[in-house]
C-alpha positions in Angstrom: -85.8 0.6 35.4 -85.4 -2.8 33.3 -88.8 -3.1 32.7 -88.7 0.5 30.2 -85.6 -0.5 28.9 -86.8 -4.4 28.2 -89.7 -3.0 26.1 -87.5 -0.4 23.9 -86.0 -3.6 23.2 -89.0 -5.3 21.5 -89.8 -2.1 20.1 -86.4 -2.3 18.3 -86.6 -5.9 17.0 -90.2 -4.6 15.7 -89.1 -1.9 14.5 -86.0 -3.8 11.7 -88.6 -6.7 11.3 -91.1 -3.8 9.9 -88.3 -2.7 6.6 -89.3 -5.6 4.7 -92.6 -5.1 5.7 -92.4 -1.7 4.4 -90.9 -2.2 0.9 -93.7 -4.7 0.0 -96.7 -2.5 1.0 -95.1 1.3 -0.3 -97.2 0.7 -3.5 -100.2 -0.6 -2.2 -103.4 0.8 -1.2 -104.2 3.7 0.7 -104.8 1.9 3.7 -101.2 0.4 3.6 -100.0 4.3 3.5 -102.0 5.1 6.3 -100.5 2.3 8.5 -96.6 2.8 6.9 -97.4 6.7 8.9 -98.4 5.0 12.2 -95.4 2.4 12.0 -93.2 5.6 10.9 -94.2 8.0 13.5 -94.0 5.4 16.4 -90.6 4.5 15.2 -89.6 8.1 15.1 -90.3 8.1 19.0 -89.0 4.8 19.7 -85.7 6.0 17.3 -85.2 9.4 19.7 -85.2 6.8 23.1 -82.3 4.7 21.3 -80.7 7.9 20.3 -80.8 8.9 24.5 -79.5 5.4 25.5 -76.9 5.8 23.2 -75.6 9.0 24.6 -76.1 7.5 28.2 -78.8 9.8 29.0 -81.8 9.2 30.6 -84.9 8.6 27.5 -88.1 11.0 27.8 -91.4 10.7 26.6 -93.1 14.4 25.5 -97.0 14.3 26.0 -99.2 17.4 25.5 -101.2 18.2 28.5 -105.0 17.3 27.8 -106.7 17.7 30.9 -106.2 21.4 31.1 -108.5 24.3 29.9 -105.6 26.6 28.7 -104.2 23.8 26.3 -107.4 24.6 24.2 -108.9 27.1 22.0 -112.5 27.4 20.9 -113.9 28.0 17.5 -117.3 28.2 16.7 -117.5 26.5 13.5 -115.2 23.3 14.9 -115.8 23.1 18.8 -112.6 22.9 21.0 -109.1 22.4 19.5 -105.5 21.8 20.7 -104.0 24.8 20.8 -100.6 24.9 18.9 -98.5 26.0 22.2 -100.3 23.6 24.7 -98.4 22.7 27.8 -96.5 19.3 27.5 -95.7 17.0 30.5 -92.3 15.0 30.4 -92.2 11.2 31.7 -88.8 10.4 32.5 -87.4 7.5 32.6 -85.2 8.3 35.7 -87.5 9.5 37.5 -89.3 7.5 40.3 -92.9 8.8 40.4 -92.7 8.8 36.0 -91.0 5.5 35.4 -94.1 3.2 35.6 -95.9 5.7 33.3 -93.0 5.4 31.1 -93.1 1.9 30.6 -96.7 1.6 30.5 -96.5 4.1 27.6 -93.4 2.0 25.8 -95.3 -1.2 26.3 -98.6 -0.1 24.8 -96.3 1.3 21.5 -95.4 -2.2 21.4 -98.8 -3.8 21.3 -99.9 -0.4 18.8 -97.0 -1.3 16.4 -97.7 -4.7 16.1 -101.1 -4.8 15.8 -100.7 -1.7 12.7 -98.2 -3.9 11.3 -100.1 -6.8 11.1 -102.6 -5.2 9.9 -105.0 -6.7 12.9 -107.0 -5.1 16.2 -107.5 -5.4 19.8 -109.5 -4.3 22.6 -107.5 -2.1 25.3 -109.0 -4.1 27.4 -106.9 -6.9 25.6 -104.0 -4.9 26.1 -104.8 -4.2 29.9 -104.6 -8.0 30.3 -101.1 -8.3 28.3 -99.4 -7.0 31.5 -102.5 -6.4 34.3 -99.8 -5.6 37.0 -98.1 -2.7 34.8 -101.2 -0.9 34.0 -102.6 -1.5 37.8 -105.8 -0.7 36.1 -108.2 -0.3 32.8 -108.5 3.3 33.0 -104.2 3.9 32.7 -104.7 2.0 29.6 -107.7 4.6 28.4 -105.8 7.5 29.0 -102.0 5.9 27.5 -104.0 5.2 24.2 -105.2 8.5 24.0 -102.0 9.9 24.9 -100.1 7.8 22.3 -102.9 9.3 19.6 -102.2 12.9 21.0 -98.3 12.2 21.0 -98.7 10.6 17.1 -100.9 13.1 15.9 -103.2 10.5 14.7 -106.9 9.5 15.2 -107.6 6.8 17.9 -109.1 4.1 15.1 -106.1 4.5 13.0 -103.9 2.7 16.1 -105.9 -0.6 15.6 -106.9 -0.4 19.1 -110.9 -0.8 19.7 -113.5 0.1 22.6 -116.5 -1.6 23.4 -119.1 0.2 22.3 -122.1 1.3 25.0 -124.3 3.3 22.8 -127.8 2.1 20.8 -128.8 3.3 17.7 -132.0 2.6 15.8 -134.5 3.8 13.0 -134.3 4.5 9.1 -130.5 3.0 8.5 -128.7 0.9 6.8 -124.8 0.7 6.9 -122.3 -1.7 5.8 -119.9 -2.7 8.3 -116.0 -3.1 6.9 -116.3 -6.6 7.2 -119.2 -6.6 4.8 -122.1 -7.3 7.2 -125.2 -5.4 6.8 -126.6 -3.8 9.3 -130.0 -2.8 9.7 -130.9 -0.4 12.4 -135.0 -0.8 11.6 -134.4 -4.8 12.7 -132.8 -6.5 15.4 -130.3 -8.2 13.1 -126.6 -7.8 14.0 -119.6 2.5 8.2 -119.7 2.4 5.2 -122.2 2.9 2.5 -125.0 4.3 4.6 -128.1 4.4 3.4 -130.9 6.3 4.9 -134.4 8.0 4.4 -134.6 10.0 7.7 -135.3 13.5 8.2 -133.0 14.0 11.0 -130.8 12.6 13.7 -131.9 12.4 17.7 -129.2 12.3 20.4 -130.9 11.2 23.7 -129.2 11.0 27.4 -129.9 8.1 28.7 -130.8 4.8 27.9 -133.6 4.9 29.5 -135.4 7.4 27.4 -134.2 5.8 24.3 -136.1 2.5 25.2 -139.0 4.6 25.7 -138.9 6.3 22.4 -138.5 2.9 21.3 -141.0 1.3 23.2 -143.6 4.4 21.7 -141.9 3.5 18.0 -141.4 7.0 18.0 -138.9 6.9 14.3 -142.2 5.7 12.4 -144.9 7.5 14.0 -143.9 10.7 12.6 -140.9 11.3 10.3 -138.8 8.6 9.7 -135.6 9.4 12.0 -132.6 8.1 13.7 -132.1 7.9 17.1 -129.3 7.2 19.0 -128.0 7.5 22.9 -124.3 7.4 24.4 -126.2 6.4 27.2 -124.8 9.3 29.5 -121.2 11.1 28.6 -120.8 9.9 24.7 -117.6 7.4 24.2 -115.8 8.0 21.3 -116.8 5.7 18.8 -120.8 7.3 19.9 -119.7 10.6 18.5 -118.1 9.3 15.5 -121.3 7.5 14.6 -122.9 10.7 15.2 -120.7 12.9 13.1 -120.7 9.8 10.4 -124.2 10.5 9.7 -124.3 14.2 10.3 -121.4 14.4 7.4 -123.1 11.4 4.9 -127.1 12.9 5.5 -127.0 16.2 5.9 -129.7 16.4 7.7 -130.4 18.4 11.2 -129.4 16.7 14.4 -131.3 17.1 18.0 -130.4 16.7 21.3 -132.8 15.3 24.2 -131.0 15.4 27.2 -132.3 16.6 31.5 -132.8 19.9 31.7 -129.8 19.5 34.4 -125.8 20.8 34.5 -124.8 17.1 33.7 -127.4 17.0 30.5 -126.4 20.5 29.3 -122.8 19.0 29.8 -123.2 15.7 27.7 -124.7 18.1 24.4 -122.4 20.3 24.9 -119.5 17.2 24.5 -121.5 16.3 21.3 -121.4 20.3 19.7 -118.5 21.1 20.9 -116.6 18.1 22.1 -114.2 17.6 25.5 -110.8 19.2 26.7 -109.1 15.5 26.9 -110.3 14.7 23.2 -109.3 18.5 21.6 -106.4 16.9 20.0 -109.0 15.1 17.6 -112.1 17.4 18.2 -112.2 18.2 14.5 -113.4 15.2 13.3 -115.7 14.3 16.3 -117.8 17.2 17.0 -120.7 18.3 15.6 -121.2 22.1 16.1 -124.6 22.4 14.4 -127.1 20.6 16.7 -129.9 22.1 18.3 -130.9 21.6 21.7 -134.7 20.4 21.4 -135.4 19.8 25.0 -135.6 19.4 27.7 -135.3 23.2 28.8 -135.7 24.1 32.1 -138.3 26.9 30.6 -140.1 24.1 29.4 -140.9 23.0 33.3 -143.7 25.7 34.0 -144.5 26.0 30.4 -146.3 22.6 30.3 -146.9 22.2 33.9 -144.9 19.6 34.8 -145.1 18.3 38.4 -143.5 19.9 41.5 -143.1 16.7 43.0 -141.4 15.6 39.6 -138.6 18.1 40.2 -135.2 18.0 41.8 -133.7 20.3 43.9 -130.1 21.8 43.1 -127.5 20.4 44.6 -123.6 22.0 45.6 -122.1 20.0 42.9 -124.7 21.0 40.6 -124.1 24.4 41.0 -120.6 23.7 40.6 -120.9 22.3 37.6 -123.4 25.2 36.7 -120.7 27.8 37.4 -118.3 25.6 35.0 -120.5 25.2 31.8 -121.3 29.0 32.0 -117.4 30.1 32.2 -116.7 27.6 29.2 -115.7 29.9 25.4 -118.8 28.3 23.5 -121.6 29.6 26.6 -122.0 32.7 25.2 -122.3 31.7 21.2 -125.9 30.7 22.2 -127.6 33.2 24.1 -130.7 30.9 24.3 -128.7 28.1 25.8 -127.3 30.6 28.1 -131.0 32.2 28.9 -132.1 28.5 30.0 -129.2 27.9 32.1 -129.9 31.2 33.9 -133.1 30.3 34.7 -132.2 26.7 36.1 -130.0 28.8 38.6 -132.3 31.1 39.7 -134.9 28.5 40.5 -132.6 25.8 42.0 -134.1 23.0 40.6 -133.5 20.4 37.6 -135.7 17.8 35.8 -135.4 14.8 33.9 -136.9 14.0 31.2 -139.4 11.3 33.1 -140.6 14.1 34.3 -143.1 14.8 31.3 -144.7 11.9 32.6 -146.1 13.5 35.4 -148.2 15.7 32.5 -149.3 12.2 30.7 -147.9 8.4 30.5 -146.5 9.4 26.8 -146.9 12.6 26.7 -142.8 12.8 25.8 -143.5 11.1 22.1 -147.5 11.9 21.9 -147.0 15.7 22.5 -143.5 17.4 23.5 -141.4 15.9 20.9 -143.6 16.1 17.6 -144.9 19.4 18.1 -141.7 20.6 18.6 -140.1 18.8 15.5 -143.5 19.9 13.6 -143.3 24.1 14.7 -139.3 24.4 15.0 -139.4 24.7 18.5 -135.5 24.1 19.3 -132.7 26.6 19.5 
């Protein structure tokens, strides 16, 4: 149990090192405010486990559970959100299968607080490699940060703690990084003050179809546009940059994912965001996107291939079963018509698929006469 108890330690010397800190940034800007909350709410935790030790009790760590269903509630003009009364779970320090947790937890506080104080950021993959053997693996690290952001009642960026980003954007945008580089998504060249002509935003699935649109230079054959892919589930700073430009443009956003469980599942996470990120679903979801395709309607509408399809599998039908059970299924009837009819004929697509019609029949044909007639829902 020394290894806990070594890190409240730190924690504490951090903790009196941060007063002067404090009293030279409580008039600054509001940046400095921001980061005096952080430092204060951490302490507040770090204060209670020093208050335990000092009564000889065993110190406990109060997380909200966010893996669960139950600990969410849907509302149809914000997506899914934390409920007020979700279920917690309590790491114990005395405990034998909680007391790693609770030390991985203390020690990533430790790296949080310093890196807020200091005003600087880090990877959590940097933090994985600050103590490899603690975290045993990557993903604890993932889930602690979120937890610690849950636990704080803060967003994720405001803990100074980045993710590599895996999605691709391109199109009609410029944007100004906080560093002051420029970035412009038309060019190869390497979120603030966006600046932008297009008429709306497309999400797309996969990489793959994003190269293609690409490829086709689908954003200037048309409209000028924006298109963007998460390439598969969206990571967090993906739907940020999403919402970002939903919020700034105000302009309609698409979604071009399989007409498959898995796609439906991945807009779905954009509209109405995930169960593990409710805590912060407010600012990350965007519940006014359309689905523009590909619907599984849209299979014997334009002929596609029978070879070209895919037939269900158990854990697609599980997964079915899921996504129509879920609060915000039956907001959209038309989503909900679609996914009815991919069950009763037992069989999915991709969006490669529309090749089997024509080499680009995807950006020649599908996509601009549905952008041109409206044809989404």
């Amino acid at each position: 149990m020394s290894e806990q108890f070594s890190e409240v330690d730190k924690l504490r010397a951090a903790l009196f090192q941060s007063i002067q800190a404090h009293s030279e940034t409580s008039t600054g800007h509001s940046g400095d405010i921001a980061r005096i909350d952080v430092l204060t709410r951490i302490e507040n935790v770090i204060l209670k486990i020093i208050q335990s030790l000092s009564r000889e009790e065993a110190p406990v760590l109060v997380l909200k559970n966010r893996s669960s269903w139950s600990n969410v509630r849907f509302d149809q003009s914000l997506g899914l959100l934390m409920s007020s009364d979700a279920t917690i779970t309590t790491v114990r320090s005395d405990c034998p299968s909680s007391v790693t947790k609770f030390a991985q937890v203390l020690k990533c506080l430790l790296s949080i607080y310093r890196l807020v104080q200091s005003d600087s950021y880090a990877t959590k993959r940097d933090i994985y490699y600050n103590d490899p053997q603690l975290f045993g693996s990557q993903k604890s690290v993932d889930s602690i940060v979120d937890d610690i952001s849950c636990m704080l009642k803060v967003p994720r960026r405001s803990l100074h703690v980045l993710a590599t980003s895996k999605g691709f954007i391109s199109g009609d945008l410029c944007y100004l990084e906080e560093d002051g580089t420029r970035v412009d998504c038309n060019s190869s060249s390497t979120h603030e003050d966006i600046v932008s002509s297009a008429k709306f935003v497309l999400i797309i699935e996969k990489d793959a179809t994003f190269q293609r649109l690409m490829d086709d230079e689908f954003c200037t054959q048309l409209y000028p546009c924006i298109i963007m892919t998460g390439k598969g589930v969206p990571d967090v700073n993906s739907r940020l940059m999403v919402r970002k430009l939903w919020d700034t443009l105000h302009i309609p956003v698409f979604a071009l994912v399989d007409a498959d469980p898995h796609g439906i599942e991945i807009m779905c996470i954009y509209k109405y965001g995930s169960v593990s990120m409710a805590f912060e679903g407010a600012s990350l979801t965007i519940p006014s996107i359309k689905w523009l395709g590909l619907w599984p309607s849209d299979i014997e509408r334009f002929g596609v291939a029978r070879d070209a399809l895919i037939p269900f599998t158990q854990a697609d039908e599980k997964k079915m079963n899921s996504l129509r059970k879920r609060p915000y299924s039956s907001c959209q009837p038309a989503w909900e018509s679609e996914m009815e009819l991919m069950m009763r004929r037992k069989c999915k697509a991709e969006i490669q698929s529309l090749e089997s019609i024509a080499p680009q029949f995807l950006t020649r044909a599908y996509l601009p006469n549905k952008l041109r007639y409206g044809d989404w829902i």
